[in-house]
N, CA, C and O atoms as CSV, one atom per row, in Angstrom:
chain,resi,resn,atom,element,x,y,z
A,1,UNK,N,N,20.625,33.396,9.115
A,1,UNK,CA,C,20.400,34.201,7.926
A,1,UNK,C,C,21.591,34.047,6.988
A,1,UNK,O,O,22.801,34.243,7.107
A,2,UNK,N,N,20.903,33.682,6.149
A,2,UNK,CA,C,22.931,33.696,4.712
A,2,UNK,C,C,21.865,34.546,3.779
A,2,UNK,O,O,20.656,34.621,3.559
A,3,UNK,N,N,23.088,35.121,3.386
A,3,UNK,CA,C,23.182,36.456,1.939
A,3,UNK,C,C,23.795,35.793,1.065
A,3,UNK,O,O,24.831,35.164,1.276
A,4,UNK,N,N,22.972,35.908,-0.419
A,4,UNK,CA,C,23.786,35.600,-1.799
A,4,UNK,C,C,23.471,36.855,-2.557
A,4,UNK,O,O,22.382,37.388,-2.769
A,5,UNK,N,N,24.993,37.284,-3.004
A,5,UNK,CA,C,24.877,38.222,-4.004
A,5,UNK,C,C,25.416,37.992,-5.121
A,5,UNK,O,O,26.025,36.928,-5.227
A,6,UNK,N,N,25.381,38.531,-5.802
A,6,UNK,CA,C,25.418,38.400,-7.360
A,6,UNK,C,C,25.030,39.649,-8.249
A,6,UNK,O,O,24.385,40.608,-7.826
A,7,UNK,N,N,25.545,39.500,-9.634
A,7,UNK,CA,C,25.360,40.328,-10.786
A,7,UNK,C,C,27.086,41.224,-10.796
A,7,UNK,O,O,27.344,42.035,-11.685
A,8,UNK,N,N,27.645,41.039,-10.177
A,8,UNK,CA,C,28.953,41.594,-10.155
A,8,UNK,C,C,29.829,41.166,-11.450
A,8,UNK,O,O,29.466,40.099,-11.946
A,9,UNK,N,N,30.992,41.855,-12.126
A,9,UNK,CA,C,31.446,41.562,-13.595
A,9,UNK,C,C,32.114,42.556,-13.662
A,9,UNK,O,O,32.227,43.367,-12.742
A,10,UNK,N,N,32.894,42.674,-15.247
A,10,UNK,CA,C,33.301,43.292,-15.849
A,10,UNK,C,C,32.468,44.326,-16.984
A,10,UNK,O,O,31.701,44.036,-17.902
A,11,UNK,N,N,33.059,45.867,-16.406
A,11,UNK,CA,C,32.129,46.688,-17.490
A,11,UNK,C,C,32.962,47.963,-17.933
A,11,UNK,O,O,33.892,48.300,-17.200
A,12,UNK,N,N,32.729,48.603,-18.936
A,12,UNK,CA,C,33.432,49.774,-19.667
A,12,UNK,C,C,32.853,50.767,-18.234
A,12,UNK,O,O,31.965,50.471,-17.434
A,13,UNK,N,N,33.755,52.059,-18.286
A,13,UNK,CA,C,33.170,53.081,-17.951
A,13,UNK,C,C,31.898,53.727,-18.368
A,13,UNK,O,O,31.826,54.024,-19.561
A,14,UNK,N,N,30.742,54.038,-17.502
A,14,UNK,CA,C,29.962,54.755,-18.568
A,14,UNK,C,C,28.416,53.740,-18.493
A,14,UNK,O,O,27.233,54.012,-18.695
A,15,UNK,N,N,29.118,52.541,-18.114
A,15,UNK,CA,C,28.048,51.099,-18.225
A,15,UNK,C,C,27.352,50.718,-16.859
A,15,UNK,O,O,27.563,51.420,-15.870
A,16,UNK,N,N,26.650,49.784,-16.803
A,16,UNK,CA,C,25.573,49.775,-15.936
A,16,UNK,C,C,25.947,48.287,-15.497
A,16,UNK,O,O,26.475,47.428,-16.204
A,17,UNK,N,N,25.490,48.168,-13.958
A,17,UNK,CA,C,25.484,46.583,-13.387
A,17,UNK,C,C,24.293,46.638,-12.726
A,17,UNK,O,O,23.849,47.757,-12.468
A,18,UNK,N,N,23.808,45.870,-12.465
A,18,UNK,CA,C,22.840,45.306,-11.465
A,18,UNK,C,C,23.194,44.014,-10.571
A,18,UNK,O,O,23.389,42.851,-10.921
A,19,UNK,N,N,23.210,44.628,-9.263
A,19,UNK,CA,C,23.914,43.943,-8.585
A,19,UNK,C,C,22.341,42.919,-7.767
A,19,UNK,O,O,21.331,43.324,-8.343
A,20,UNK,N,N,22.099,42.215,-7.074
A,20,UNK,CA,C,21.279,41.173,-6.450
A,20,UNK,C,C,21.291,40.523,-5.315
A,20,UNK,O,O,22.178,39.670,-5.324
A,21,UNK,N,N,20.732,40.552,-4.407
A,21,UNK,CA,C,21.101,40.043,-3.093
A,21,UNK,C,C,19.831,39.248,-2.257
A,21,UNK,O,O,18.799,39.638,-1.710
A,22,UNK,N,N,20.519,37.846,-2.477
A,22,UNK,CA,C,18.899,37.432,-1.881
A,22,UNK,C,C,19.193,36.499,-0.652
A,22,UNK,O,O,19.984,35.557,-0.709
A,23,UNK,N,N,18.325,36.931,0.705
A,23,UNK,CA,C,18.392,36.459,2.110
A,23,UNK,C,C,17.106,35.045,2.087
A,23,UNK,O,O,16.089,34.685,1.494
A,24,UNK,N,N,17.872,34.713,2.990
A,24,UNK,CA,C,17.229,33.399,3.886
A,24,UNK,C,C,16.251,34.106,4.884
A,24,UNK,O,O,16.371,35.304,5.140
A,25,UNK,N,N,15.240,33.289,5.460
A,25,UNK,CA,C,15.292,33.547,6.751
A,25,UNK,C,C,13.721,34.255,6.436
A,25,UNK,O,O,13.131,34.540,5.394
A,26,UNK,N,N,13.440,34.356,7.646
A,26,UNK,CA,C,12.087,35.204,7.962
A,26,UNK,C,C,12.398,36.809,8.437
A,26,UNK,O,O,11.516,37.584,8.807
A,27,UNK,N,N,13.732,37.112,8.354
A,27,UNK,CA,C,13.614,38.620,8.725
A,27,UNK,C,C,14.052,39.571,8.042
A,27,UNK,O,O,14.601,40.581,8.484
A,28,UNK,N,N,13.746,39.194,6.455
A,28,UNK,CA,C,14.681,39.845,5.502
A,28,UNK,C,C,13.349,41.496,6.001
A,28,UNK,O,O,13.540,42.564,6.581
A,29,UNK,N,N,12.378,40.979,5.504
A,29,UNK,CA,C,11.410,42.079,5.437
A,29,UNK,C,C,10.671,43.181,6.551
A,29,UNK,O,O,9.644,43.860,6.531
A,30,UNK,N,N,11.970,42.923,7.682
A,30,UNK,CA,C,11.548,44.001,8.940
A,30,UNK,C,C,12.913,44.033,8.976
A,30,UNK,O,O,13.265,44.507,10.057
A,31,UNK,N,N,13.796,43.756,8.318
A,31,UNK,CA,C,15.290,44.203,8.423
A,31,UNK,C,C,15.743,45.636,7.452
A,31,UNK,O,O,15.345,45.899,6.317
A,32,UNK,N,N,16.401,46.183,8.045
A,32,UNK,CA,C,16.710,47.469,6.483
A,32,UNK,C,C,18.156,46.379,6.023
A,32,UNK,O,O,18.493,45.381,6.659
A,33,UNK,N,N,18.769,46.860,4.885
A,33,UNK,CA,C,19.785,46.368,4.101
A,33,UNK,C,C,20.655,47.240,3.889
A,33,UNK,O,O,20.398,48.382,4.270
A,34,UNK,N,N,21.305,47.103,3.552
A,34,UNK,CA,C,23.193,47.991,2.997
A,34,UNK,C,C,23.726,47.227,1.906
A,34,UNK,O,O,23.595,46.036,1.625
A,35,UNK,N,N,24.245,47.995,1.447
A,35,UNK,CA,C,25.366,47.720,0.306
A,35,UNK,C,C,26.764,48.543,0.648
A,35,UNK,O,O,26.929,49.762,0.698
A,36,UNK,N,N,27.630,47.568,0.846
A,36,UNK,CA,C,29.051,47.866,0.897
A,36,UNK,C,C,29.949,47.749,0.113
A,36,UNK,O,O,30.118,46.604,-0.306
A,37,UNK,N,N,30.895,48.850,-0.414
A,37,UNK,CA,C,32.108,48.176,-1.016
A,37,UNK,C,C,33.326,48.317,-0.360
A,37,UNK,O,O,33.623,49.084,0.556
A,38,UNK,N,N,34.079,47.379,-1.013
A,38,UNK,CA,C,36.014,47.440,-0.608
A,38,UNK,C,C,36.715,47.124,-1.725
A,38,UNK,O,O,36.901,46.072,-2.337
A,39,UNK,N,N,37.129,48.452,-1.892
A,39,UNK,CA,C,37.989,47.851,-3.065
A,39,UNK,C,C,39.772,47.784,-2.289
A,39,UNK,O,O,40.038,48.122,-1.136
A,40,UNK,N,N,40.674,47.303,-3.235
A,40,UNK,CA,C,41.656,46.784,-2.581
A,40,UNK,C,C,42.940,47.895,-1.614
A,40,UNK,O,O,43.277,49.023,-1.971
A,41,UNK,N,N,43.403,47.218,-0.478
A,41,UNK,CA,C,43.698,48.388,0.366
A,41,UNK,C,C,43.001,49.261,0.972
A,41,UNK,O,O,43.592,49.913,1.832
A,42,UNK,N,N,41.620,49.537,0.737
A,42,UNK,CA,C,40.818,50.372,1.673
A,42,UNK,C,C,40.284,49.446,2.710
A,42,UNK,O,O,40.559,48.322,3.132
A,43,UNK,N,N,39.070,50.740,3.037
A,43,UNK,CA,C,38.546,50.055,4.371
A,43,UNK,C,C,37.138,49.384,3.574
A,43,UNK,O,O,37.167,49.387,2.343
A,44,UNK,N,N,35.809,48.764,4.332
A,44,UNK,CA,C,35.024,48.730,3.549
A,44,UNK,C,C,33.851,50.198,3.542
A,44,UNK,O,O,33.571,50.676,4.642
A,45,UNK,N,N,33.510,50.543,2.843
A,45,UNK,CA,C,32.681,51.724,3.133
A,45,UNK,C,C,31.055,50.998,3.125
A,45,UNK,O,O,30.731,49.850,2.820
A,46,UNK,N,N,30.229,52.133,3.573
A,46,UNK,CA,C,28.723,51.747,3.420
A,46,UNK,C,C,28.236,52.917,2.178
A,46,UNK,O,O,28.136,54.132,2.346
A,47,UNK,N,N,28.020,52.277,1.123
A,47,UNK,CA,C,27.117,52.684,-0.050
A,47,UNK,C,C,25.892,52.929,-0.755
A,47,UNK,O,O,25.682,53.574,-1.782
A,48,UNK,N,N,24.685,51.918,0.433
A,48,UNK,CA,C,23.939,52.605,-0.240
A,48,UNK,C,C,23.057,51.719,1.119
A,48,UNK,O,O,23.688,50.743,1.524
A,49,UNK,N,N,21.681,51.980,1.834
A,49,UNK,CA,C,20.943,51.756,2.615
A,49,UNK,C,C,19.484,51.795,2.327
A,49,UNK,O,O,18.791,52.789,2.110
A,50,UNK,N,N,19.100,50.406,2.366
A,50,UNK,CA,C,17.220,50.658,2.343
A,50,UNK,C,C,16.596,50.165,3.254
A,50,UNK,O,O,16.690,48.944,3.379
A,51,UNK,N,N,15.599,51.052,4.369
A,51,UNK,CA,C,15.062,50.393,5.383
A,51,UNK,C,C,14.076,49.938,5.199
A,51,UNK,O,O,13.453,50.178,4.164
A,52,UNK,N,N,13.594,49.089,6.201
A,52,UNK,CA,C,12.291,48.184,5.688
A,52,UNK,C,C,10.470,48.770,5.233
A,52,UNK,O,O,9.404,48.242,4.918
A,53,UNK,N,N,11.063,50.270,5.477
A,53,UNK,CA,C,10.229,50.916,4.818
A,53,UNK,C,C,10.579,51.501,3.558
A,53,UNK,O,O,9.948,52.409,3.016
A,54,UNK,N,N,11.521,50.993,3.152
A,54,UNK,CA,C,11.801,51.634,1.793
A,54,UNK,C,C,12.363,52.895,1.393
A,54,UNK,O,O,12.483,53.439,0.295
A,55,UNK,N,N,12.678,53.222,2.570
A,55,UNK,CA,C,13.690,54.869,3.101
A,55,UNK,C,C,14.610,54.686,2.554
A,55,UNK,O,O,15.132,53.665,3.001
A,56,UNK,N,N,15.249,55.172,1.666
A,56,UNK,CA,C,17.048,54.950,1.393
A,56,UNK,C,C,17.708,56.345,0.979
A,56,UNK,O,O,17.097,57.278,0.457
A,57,UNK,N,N,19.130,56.319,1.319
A,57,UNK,CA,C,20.416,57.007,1.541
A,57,UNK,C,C,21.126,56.452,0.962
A,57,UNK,O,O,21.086,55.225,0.878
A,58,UNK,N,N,22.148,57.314,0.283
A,58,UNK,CA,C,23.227,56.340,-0.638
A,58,UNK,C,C,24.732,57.670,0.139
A,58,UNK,O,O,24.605,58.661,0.858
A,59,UNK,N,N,25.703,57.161,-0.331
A,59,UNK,CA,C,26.738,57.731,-0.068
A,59,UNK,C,C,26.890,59.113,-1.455
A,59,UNK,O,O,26.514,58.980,-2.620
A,60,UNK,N,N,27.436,60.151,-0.941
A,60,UNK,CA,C,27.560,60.880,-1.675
A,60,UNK,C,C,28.000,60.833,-3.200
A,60,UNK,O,O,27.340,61.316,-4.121
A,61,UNK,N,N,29.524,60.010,-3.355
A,61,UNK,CA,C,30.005,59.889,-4.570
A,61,UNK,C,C,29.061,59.044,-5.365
A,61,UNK,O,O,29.210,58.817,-6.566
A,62,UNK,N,N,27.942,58.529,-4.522
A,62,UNK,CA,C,27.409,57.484,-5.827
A,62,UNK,C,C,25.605,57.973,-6.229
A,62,UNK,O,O,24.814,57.385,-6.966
A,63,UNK,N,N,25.426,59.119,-5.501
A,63,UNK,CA,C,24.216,59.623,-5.852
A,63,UNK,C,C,23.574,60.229,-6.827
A,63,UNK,O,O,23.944,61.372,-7.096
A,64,UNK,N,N,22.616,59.717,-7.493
A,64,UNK,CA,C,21.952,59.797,-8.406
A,64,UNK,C,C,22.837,58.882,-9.675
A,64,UNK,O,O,22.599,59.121,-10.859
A,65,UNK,N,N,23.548,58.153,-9.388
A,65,UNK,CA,C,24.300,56.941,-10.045
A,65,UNK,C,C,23.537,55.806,-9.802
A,65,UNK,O,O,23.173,55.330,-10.878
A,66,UNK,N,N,23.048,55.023,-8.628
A,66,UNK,CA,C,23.161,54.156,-7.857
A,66,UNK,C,C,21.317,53.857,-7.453
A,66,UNK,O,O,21.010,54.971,-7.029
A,67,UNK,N,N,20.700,53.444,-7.414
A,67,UNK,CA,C,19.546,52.845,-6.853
A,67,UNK,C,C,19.801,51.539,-5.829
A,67,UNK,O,O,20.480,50.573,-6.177
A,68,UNK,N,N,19.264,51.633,-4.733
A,68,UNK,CA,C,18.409,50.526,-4.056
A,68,UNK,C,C,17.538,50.402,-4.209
A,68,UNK,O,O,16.940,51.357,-4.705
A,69,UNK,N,N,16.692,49.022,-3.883
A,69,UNK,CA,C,15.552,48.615,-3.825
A,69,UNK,C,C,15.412,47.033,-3.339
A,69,UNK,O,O,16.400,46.315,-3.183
A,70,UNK,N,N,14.003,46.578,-3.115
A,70,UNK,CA,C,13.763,45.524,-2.338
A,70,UNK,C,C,12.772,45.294,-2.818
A,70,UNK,O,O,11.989,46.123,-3.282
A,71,UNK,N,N,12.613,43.818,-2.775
A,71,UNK,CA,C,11.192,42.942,-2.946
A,71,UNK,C,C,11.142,42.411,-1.951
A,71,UNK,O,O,11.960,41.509,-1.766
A,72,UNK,N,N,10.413,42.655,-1.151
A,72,UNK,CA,C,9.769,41.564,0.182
A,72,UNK,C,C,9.244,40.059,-0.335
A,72,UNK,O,O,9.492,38.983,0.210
A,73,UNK,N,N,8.433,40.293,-1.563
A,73,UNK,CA,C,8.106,38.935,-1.905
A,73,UNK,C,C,9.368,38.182,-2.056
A,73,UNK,O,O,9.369,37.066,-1.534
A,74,UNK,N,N,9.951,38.388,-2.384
A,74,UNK,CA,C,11.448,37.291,-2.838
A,74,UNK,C,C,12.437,37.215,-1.845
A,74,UNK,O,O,13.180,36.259,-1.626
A,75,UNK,N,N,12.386,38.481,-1.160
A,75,UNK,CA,C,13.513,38.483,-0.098
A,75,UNK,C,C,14.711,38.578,-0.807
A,75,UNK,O,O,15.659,37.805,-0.661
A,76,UNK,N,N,14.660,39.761,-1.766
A,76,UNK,CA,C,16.144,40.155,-2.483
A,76,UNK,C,C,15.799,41.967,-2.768
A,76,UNK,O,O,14.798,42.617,-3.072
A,77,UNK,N,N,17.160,42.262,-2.489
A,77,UNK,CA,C,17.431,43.457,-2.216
A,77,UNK,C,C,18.672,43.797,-3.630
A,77,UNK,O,O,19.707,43.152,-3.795
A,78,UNK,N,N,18.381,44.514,-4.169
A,78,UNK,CA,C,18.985,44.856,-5.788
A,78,UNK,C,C,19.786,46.724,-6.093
A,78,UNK,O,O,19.242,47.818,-5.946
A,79,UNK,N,N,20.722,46.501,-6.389
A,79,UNK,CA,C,21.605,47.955,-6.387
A,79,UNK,C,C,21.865,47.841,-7.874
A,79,UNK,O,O,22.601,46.994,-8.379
A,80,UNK,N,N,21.187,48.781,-8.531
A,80,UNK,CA,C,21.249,49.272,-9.721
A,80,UNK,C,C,22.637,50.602,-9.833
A,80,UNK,O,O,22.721,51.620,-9.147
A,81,UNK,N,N,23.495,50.176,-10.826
A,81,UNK,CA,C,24.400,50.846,-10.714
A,81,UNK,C,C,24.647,51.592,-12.121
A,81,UNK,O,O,24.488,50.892,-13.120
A,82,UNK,N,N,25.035,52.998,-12.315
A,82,UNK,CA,C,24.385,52.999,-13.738
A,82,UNK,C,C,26.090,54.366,-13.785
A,82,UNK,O,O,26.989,54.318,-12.946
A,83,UNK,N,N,26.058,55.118,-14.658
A,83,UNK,CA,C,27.358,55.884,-15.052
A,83,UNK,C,C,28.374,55.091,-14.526
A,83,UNK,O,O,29.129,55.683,-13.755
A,84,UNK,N,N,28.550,54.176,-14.685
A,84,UNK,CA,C,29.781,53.298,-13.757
A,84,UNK,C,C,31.289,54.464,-13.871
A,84,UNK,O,O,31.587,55.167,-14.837
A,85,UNK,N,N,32.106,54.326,-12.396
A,85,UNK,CA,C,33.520,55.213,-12.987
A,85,UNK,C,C,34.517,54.198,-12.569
A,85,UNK,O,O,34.138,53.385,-11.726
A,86,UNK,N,N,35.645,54.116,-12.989
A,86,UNK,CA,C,36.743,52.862,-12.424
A,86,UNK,C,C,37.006,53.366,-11.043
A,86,UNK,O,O,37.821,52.529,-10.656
A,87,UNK,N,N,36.824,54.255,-9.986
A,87,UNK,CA,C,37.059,54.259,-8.972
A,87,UNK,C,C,35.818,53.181,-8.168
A,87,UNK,O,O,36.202,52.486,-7.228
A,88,UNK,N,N,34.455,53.122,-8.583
A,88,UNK,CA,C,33.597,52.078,-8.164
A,88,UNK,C,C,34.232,51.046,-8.272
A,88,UNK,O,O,33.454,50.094,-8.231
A,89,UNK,N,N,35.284,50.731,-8.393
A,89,UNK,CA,C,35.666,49.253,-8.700
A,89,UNK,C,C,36.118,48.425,-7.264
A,89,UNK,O,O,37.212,48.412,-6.701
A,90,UNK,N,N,34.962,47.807,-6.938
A,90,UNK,CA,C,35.764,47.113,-5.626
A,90,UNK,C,C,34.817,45.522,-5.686
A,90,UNK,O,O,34.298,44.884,-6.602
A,91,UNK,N,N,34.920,45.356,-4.389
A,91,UNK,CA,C,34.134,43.982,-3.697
A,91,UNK,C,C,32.928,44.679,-3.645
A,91,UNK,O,O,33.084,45.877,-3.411
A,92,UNK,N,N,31.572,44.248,-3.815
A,92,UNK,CA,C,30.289,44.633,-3.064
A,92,UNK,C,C,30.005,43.461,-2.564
A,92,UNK,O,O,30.241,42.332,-2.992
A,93,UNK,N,N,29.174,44.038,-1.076
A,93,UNK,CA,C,28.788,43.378,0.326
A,93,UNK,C,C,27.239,43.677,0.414
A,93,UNK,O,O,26.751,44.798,0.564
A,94,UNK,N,N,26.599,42.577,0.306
A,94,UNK,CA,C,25.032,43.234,0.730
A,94,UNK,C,C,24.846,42.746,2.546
A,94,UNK,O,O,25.253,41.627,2.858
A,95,UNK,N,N,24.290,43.561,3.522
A,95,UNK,CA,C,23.938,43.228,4.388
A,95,UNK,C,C,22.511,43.583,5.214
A,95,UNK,O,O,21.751,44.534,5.032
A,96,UNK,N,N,22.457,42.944,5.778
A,96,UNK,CA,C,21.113,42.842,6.755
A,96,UNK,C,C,21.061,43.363,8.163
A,96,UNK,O,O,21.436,42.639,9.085
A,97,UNK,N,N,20.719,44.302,8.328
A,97,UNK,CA,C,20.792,45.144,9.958
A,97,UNK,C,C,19.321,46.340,10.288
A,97,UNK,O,O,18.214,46.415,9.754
A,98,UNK,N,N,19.900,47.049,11.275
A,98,UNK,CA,C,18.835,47.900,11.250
A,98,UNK,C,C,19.552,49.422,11.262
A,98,UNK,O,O,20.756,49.647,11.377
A,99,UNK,N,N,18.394,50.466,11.099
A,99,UNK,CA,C,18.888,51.888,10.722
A,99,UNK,C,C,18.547,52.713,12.582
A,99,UNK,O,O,17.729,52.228,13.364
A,100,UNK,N,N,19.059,53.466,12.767
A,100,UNK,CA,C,18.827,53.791,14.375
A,100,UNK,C,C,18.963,55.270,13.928
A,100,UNK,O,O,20.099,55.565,13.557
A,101,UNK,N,N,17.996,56.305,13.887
A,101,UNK,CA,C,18.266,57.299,13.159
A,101,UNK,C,C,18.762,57.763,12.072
A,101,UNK,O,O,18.018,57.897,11.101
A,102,UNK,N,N,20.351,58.168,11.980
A,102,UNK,CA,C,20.771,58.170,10.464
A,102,UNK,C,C,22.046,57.162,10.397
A,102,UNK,O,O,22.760,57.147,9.395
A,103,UNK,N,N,22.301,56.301,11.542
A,103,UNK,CA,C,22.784,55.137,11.279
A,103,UNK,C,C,22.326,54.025,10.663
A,103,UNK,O,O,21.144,53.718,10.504
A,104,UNK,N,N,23.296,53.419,10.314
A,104,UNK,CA,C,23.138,51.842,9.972
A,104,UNK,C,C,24.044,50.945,10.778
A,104,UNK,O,O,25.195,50.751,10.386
A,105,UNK,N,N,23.719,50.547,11.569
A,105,UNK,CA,C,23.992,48.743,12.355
A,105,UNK,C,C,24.035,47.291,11.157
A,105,UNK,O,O,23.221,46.430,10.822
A,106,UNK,N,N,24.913,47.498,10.934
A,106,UNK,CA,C,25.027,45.895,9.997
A,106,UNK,C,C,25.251,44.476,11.092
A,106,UNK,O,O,26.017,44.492,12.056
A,107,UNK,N,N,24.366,43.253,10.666
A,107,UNK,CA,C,24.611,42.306,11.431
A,107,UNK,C,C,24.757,41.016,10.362
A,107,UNK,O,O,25.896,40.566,10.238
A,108,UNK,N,N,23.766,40.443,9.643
A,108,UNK,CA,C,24.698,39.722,8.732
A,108,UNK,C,C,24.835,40.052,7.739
A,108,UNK,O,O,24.139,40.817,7.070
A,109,UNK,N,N,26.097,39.329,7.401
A,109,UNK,CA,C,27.050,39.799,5.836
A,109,UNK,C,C,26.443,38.727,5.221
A,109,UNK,O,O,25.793,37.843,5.779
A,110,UNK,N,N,26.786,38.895,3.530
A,110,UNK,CA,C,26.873,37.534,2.784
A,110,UNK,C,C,28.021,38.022,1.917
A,110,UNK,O,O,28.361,39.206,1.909
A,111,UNK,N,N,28.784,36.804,0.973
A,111,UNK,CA,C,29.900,36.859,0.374
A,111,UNK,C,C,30.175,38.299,-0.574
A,111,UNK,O,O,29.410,39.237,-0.350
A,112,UNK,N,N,31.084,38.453,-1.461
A,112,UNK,CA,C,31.001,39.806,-1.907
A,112,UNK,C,C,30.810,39.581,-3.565
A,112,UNK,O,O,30.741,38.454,-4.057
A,113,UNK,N,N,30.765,40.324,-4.037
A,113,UNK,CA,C,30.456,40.179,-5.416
A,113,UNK,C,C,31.171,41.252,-6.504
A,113,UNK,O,O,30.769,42.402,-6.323
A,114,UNK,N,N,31.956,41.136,-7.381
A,114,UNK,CA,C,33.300,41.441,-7.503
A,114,UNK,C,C,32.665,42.391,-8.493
A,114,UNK,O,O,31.786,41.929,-9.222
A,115,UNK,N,N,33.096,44.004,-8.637
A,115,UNK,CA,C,32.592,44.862,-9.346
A,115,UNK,C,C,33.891,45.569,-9.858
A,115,UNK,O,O,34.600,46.054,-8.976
A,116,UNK,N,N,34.487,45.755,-11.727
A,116,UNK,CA,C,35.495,45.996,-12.260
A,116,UNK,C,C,34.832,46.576,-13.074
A,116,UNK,O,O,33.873,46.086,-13.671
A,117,UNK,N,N,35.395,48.046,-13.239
A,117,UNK,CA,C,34.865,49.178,-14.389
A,117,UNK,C,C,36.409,49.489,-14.622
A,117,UNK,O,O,37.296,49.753,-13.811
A,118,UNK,N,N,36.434,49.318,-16.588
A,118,UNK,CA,C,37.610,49.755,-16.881
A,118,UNK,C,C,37.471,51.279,-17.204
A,118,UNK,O,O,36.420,51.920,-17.190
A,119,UNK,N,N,38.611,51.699,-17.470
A,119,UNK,CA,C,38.923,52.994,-18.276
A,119,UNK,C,C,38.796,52.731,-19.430
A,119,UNK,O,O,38.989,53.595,-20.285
């Protein structure tokens, strides 16, 4: 399985990204997904989760900011990011795992995709 993400950039506070993540493979669409960030010196956190039923959880600071979503036809999984604040500013990680109650199990990563909100 390889992950490509994309839509990551430079944006004012206040502004919107759409981030993109599209899997290989035959198990994008019985897999749930994650979105991770790290911005520099932290750890990576988990941000936002959609299971392959379309269930999703986002992390507190980014709720009602932030959308997931998925196309099974394409096998890409998309994080709409919208009031952007410069603390969002990190690496985003899309990954492929499964949800086990109100966990998430991540198993593959793909590269990160660089997200900068100025002041």
């Amino acid at each position: 399985v390889q992950l490509q993400a994309s839509g990551g950039g430079l944006v004012q506070a206040g502004g919107s990204l759409k981030l993109s993540c599209v899997a290989s493979g035959n198990i994008f669409r019985i897999a749930a997904v994650g979105w991770y960030r790290q911005a520099p010196g932290k750890k990576r956190d988990l941000v936002a989760t959609i299971t392959s039923g379309g269930v999703t959880d986002y992390k507190d600071s980014v709720k009602g900011r932030f959308t997931i979503s998925r196309d099974n036809a394409d096998n890409t999984v998309y994080l709409q990011m919208s009031s952007l604040k410069p603390e969002d500013t990190a690496v985003y990680y899309c990954n492929l795992g499964r949800v086990v109650g109100t966990y998430y199990f991540p198993s593959y990563w793909g590269q990160g995709t660089q997200v900068t909100v100025s002041s």
